[in-house]
HTML snippet that shows the backbone in 3Dmol.js (N, CA, C, O; Angstrom):
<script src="https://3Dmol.org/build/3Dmol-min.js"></script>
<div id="view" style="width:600px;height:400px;position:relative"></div>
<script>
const pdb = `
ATOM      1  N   UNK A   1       4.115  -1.551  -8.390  1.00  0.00           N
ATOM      2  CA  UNK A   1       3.132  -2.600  -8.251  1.00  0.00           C
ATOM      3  C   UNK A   1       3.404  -3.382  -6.966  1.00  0.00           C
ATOM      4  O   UNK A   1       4.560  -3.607  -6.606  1.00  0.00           O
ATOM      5  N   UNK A   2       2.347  -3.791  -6.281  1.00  0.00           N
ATOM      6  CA  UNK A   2       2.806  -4.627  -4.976  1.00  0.00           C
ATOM      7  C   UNK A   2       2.710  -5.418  -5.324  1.00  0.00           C
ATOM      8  O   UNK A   2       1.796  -5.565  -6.136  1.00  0.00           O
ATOM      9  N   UNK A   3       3.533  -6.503  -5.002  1.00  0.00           N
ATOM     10  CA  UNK A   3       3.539  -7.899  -5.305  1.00  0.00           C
ATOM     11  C   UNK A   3       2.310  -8.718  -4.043  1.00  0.00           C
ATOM     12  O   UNK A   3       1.547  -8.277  -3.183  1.00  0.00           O
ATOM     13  N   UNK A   4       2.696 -10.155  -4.579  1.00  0.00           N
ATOM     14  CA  UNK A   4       1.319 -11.003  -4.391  1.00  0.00           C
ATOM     15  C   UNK A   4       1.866 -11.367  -2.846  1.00  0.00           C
ATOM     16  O   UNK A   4       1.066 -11.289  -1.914  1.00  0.00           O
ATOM     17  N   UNK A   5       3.188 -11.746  -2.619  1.00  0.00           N
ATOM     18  CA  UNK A   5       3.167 -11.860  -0.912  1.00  0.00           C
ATOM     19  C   UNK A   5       3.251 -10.697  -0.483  1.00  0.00           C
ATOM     20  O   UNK A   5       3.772 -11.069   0.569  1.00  0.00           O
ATOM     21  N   UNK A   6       3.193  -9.453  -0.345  1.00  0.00           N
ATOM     22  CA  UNK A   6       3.214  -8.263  -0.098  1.00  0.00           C
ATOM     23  C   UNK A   6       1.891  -8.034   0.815  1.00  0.00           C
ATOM     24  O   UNK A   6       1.582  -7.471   1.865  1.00  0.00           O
ATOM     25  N   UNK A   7       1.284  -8.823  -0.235  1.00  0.00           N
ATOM     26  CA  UNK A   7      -0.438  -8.119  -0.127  1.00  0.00           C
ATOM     27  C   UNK A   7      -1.261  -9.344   0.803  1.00  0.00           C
ATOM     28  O   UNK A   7      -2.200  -9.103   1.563  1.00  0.00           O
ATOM     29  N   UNK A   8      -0.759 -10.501   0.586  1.00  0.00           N
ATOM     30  CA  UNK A   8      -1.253 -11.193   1.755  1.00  0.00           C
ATOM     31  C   UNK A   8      -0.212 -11.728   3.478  1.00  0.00           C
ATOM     32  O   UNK A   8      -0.468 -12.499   4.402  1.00  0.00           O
ATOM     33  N   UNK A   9       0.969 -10.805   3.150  1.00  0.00           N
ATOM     34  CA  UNK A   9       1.434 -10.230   4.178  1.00  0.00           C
ATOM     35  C   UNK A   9       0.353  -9.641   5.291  1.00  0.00           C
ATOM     36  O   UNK A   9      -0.057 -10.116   6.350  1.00  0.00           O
ATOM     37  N   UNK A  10       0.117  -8.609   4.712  1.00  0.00           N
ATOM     38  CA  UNK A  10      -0.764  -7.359   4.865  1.00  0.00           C
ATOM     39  C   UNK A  10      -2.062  -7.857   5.439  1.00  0.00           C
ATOM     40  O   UNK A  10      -2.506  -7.576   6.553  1.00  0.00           O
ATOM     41  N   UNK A  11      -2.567  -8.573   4.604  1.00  0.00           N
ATOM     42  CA  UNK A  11      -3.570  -9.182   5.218  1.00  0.00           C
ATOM     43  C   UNK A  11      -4.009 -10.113   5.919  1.00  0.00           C
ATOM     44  O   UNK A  11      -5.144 -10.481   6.223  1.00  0.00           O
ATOM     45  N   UNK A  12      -2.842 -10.513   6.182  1.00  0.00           N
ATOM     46  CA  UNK A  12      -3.037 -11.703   7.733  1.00  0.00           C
ATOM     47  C   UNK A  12      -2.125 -10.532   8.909  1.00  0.00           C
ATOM     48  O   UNK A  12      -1.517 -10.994   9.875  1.00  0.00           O
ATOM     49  N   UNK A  13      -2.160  -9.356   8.684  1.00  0.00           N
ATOM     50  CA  UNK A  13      -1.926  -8.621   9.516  1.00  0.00           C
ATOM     51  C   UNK A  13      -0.530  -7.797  10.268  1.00  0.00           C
ATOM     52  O   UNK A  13      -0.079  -7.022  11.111  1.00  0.00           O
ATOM     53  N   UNK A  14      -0.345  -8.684   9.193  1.00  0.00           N
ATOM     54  CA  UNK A  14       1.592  -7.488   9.010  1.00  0.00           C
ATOM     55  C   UNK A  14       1.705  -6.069   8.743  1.00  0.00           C
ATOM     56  O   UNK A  14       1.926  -5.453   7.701  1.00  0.00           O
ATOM     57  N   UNK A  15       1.466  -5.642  10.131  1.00  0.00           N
ATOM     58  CA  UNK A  15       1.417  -4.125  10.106  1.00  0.00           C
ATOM     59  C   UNK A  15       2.222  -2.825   9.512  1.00  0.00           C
ATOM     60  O   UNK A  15       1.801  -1.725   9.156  1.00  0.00           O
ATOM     61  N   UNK A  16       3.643  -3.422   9.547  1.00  0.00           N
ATOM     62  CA  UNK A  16       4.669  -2.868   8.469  1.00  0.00           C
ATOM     63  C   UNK A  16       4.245  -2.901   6.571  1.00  0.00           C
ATOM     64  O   UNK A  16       4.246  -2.051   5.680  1.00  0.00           O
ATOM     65  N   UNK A  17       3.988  -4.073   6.635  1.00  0.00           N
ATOM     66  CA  UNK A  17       3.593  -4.434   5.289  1.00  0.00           C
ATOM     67  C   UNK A  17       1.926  -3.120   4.905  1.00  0.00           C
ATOM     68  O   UNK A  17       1.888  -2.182   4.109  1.00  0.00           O
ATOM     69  N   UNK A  18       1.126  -3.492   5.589  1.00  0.00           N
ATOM     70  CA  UNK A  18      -0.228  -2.417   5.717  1.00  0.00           C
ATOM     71  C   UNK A  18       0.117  -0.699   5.359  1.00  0.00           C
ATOM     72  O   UNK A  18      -0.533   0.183   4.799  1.00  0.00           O
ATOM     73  N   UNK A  19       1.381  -0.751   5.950  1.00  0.00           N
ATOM     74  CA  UNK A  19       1.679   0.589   6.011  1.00  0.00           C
ATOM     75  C   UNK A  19       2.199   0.736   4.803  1.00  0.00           C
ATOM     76  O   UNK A  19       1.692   1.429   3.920  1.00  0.00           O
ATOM     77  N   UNK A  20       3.307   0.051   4.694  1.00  0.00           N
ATOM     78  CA  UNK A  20       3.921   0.554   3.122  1.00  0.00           C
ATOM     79  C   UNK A  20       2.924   0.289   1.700  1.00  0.00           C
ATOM     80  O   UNK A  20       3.176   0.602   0.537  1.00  0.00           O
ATOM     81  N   UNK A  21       1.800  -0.354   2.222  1.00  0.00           N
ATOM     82  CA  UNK A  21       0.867  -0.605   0.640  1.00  0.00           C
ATOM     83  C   UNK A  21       0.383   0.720   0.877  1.00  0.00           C
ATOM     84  O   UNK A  21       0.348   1.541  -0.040  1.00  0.00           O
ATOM     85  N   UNK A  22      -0.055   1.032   2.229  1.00  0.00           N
ATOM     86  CA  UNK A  22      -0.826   2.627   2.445  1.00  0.00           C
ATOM     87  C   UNK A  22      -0.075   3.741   1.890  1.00  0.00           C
ATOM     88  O   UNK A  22      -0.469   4.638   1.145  1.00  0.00           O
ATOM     89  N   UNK A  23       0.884   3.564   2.301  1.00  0.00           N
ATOM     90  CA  UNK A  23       2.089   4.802   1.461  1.00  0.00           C
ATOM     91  C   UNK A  23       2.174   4.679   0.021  1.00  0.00           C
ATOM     92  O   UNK A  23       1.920   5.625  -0.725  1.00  0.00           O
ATOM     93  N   UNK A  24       2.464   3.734  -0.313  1.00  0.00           N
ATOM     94  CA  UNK A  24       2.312   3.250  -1.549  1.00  0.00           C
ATOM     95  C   UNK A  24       0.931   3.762  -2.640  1.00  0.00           C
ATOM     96  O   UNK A  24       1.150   4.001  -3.828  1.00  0.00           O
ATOM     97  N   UNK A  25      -0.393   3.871  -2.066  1.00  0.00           N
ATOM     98  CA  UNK A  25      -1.070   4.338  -2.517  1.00  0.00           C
ATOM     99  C   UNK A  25      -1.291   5.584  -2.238  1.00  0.00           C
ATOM    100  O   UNK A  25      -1.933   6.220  -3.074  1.00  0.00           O
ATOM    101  N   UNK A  26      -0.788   6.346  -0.886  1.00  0.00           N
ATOM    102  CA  UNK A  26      -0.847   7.556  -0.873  1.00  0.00           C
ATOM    103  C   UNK A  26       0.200   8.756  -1.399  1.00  0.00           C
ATOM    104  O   UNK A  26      -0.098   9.882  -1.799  1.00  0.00           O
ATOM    105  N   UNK A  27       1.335   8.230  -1.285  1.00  0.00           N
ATOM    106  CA  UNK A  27       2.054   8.701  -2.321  1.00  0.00           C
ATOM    107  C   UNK A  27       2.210   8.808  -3.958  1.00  0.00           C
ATOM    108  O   UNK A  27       2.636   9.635  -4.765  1.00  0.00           O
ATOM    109  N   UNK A  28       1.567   7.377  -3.986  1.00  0.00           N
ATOM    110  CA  UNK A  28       1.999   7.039  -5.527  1.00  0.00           C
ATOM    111  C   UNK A  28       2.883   6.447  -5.618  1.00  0.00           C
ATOM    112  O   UNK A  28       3.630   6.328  -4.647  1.00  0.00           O
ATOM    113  N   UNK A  29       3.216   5.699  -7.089  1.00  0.00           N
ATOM    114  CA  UNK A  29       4.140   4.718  -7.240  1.00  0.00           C
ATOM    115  C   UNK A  29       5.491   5.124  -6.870  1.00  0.00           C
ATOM    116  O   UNK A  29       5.870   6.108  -7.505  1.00  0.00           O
ATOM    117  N   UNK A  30       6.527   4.549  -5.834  1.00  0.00           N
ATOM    118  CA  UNK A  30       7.981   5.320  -5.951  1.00  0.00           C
ATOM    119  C   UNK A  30       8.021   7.054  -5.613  1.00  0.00           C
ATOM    120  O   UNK A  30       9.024   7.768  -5.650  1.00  0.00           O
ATOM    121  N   UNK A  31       6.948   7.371  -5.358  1.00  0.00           N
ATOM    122  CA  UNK A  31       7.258   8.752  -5.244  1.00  0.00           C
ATOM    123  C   UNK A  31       6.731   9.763  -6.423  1.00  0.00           C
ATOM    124  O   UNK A  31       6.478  10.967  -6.452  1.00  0.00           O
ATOM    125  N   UNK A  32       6.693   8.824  -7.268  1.00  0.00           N
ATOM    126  CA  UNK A  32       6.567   9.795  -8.458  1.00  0.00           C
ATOM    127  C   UNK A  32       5.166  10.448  -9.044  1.00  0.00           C
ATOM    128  O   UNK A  32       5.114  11.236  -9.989  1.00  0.00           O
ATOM    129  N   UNK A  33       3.748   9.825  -8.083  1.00  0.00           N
ATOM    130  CA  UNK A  33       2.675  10.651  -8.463  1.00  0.00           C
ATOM    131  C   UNK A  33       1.851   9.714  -8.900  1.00  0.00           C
ATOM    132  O   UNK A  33       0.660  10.002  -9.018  1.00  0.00           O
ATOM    133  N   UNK A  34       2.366   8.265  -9.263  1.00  0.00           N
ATOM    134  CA  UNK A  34       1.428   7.780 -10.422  1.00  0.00           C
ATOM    135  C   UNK A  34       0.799   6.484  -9.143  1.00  0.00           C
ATOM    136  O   UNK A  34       1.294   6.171  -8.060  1.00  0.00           O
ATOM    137  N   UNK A  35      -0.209   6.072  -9.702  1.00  0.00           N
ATOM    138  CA  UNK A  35      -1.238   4.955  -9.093  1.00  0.00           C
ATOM    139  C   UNK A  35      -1.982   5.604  -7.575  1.00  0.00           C
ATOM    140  O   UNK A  35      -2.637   4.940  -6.771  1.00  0.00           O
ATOM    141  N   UNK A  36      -1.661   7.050  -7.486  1.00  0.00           N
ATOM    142  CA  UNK A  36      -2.437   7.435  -6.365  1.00  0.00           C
ATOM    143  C   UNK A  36      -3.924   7.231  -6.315  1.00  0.00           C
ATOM    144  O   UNK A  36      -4.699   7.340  -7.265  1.00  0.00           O
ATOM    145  N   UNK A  37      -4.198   6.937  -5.138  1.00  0.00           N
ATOM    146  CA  UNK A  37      -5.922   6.183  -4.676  1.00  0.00           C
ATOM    147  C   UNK A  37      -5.746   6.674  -3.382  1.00  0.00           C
ATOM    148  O   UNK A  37      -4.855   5.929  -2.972  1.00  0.00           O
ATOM    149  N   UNK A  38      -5.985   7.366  -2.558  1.00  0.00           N
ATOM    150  CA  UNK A  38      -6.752   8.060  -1.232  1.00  0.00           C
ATOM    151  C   UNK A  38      -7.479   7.028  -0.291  1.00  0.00           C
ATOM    152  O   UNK A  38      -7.363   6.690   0.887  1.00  0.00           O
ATOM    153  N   UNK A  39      -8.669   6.516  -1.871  1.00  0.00           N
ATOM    154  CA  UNK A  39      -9.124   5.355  -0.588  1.00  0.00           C
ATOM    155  C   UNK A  39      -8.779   3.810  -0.202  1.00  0.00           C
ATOM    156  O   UNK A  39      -9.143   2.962   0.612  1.00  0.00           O
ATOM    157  N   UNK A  40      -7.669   3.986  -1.498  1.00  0.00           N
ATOM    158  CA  UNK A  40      -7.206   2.276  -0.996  1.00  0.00           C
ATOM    159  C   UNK A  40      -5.864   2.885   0.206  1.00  0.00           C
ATOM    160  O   UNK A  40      -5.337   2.217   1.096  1.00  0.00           O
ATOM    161  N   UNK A  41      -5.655   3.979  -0.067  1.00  0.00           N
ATOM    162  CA  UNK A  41      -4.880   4.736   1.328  1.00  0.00           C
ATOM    163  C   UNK A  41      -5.501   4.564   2.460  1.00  0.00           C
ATOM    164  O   UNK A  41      -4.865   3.862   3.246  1.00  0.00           O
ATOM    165  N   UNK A  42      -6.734   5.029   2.922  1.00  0.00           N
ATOM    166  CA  UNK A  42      -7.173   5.013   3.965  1.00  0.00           C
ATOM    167  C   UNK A  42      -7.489   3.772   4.236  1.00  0.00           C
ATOM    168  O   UNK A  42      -7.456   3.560   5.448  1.00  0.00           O
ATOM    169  N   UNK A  43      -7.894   2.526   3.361  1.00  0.00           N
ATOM    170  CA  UNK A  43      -8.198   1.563   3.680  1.00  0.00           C
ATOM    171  C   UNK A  43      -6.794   0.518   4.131  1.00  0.00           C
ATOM    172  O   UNK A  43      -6.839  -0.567   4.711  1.00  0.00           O
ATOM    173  N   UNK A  44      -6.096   0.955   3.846  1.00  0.00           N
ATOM    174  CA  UNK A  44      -4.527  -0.101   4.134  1.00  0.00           C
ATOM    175  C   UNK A  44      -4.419   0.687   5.308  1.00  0.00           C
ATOM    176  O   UNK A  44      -4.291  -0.090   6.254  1.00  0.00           O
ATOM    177  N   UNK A  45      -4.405   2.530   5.907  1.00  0.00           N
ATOM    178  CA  UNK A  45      -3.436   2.647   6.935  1.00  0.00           C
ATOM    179  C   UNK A  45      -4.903   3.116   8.003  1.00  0.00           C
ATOM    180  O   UNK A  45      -4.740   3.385   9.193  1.00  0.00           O
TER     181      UNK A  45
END
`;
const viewer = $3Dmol.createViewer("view");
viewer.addModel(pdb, "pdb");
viewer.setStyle({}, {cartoon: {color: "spectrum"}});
viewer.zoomTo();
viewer.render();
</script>
Protein backbone atom coordinates (compact mmCIF):
# COMPACT_ATOMS: atom_id res chain seq x y z
CA UNK A 1 0.00 0.00 0.00
CA UNK A 2 1.49 3.52 -0.58
CA UNK A 3 1.21 5.59 2.06
CA UNK A 4 -0.42 9.15 2.22
CA UNK A 5 3.03 11.23 2.09
CA UNK A 6 4.26 8.95 -0.54
CA UNK A 7 1.55 9.95 -2.79
CA UNK A 8 1.59 13.61 -2.30
CA UNK A 9 5.32 13.45 -2.53
CA UNK A 10 4.67 12.34 -5.98
CA UNK A 11 2.47 14.79 -6.69
CA UNK A 12 4.02 17.98 -6.07
CA UNK A 13 6.56 16.33 -8.24
CA UNK A 14 9.06 14.09 -6.60
CA UNK A 15 10.26 12.23 -9.36
CA UNK A 16 11.85 9.33 -7.38
CA UNK A 17 8.72 9.02 -5.43
CA UNK A 18 6.53 8.92 -9.18
CA UNK A 19 8.69 6.22 -10.07
CA UNK A 20 8.49 3.89 -7.26
CA UNK A 21 4.41 4.29 -7.09
CA UNK A 22 4.92 3.40 -11.03
CA UNK A 23 6.85 0.28 -10.16
CA UNK A 24 4.79 -0.34 -7.53
CA UNK A 25 1.86 -0.68 -9.73
CA UNK A 26 3.68 -2.24 -12.44
CA UNK A 27 5.11 -4.84 -10.70
CA UNK A 28 2.70 -5.40 -8.07
CA UNK A 29 2.76 -5.28 -4.48
CA UNK A 30 6.55 -6.18 -3.23
CA UNK A 31 7.11 -8.16 -6.16
CA UNK A 32 4.72 -10.58 -5.59
CA UNK A 33 1.98 -10.03 -8.44
CA UNK A 34 -0.74 -8.59 -6.40
CA UNK A 35 -2.39 -4.87 -6.89
CA UNK A 36 -1.06 -4.81 -10.54
CA UNK A 37 -2.79 -1.82 -12.68
CA UNK A 38 -0.84 -1.01 -16.09
CA UNK A 39 -2.69 2.14 -16.14
CA UNK A 40 -2.10 3.65 -12.87
CA UNK A 41 1.58 2.40 -14.19
CA UNK A 42 1.62 4.41 -17.07
CA UNK A 43 0.04 7.18 -15.38
CA UNK A 44 2.75 7.58 -12.38
CA UNK A 45 5.87 6.76 -14.87
Amino acid sequence: MIDKQRLQDAKAGNVQEQVSIGMYYYKGAWGLGENIDYKKALFWL
